[in-house]
N, C-alpha and C positions, 0 to 999 in steps of 0.2 A: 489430636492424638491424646491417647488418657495417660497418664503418669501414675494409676491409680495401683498400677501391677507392679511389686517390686520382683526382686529378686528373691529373695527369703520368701513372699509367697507361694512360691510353689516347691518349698521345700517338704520331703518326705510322702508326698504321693504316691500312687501305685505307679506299677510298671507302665511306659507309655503304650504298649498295648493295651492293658485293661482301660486305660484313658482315652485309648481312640476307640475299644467298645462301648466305651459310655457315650462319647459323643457323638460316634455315628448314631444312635439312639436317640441323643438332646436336636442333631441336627433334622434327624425322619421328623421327627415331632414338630419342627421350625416349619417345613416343609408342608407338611400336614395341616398346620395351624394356618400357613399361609394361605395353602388352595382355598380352603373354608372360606377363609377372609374374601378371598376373589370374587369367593360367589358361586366358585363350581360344585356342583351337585351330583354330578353322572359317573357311576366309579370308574369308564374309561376317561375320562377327563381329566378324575382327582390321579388316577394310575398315572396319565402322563405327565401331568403339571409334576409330580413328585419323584416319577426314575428319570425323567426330564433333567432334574438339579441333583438328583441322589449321586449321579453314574460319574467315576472320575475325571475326566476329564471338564464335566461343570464343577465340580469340588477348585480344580488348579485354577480355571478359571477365577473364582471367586478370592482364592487365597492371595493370587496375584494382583486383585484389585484392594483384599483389606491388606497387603503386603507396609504398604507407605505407614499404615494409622498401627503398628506392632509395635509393641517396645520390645527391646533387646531379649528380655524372660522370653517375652510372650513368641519371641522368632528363635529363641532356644527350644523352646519346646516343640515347635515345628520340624525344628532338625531333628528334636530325639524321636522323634512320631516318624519323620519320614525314613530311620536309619535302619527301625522295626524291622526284621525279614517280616516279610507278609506274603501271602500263595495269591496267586492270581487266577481265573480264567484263563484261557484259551484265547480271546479275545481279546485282553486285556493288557494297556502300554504300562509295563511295570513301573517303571518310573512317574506315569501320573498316579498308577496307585498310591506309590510310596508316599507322594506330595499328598494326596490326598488324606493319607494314613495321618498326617503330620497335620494337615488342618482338623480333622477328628480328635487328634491328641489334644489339642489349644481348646477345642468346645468341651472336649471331657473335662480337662483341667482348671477350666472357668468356669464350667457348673461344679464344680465342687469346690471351687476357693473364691470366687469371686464372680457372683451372678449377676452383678451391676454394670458390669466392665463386657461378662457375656452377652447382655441384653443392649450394651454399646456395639458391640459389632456385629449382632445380627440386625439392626434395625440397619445399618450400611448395609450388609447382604442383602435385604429385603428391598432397599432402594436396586441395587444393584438386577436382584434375580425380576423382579416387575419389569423392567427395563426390558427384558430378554424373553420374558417371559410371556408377550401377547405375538410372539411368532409362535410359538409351543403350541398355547391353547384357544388361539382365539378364531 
């Protein structure tokens, strides 16, 4: 676990909505960048490999697994991200969105204060989402 994240860094930030639209963004892009990496080529393939991990309930998944490697800021800011009202679908288990909201918050707030520490726990993600990921698309 990195110690790298204080408390004071993530002072004075936007609203944790605007941080979790930023990261739902940093995360598509992670997502994106990964299919590439795989090798897939066929837009229904990259389509699935990416609402695959997009869609909340992989979002909770994932948060659950970097849960352990979060310093204290970094799982405050998950609360403030998950506390967000957010509208949901029709289909949609509100409470993973909201958990979801709150891993989006952490990615938005790490590409903006700290992209060393971000590029620390997506490369865990990435171990994590490959793992899961050759039932998806293979």
């Amino acid at each position: 676990m990195s110690d790298s994240v204080v408390s004071g860094s993530f002072q004075n930030l936007p609203h944790p909505r605007a941080l979790a639209f930023l990261g739902d963004a940093a995360y598509e892009i992670f997502l994106r960048e990964l299919a590439v990496q795989k090798g897939l080529s066929h837009s229904r393939d990259l389509h699935a490999f990416t609402t695959s991990w997009a869609k909340a309930s992989a979002q909770v998944a994932l948060l659950h697994h970097l849960k352990p490697q979060l310093t204290e800021a970094e799982l405050e800011l998950v609360r403030q991200g998950r506390n967000v009202g957010v509208s949901t679908g029709r289909r949609s288990d509100q409470a993973a969105h909201r958990q979801a909201t709150g891993l989006e918050t952490l990615i938005g707030a790490l590409h903006l204060t700290n992209p060393t520490r971000l590029a620390e726990l997506l490369a865990e993600a990435k171990a994590f989402l490959e793992v899961g990921s050759e039932a998806i698309v293979e």
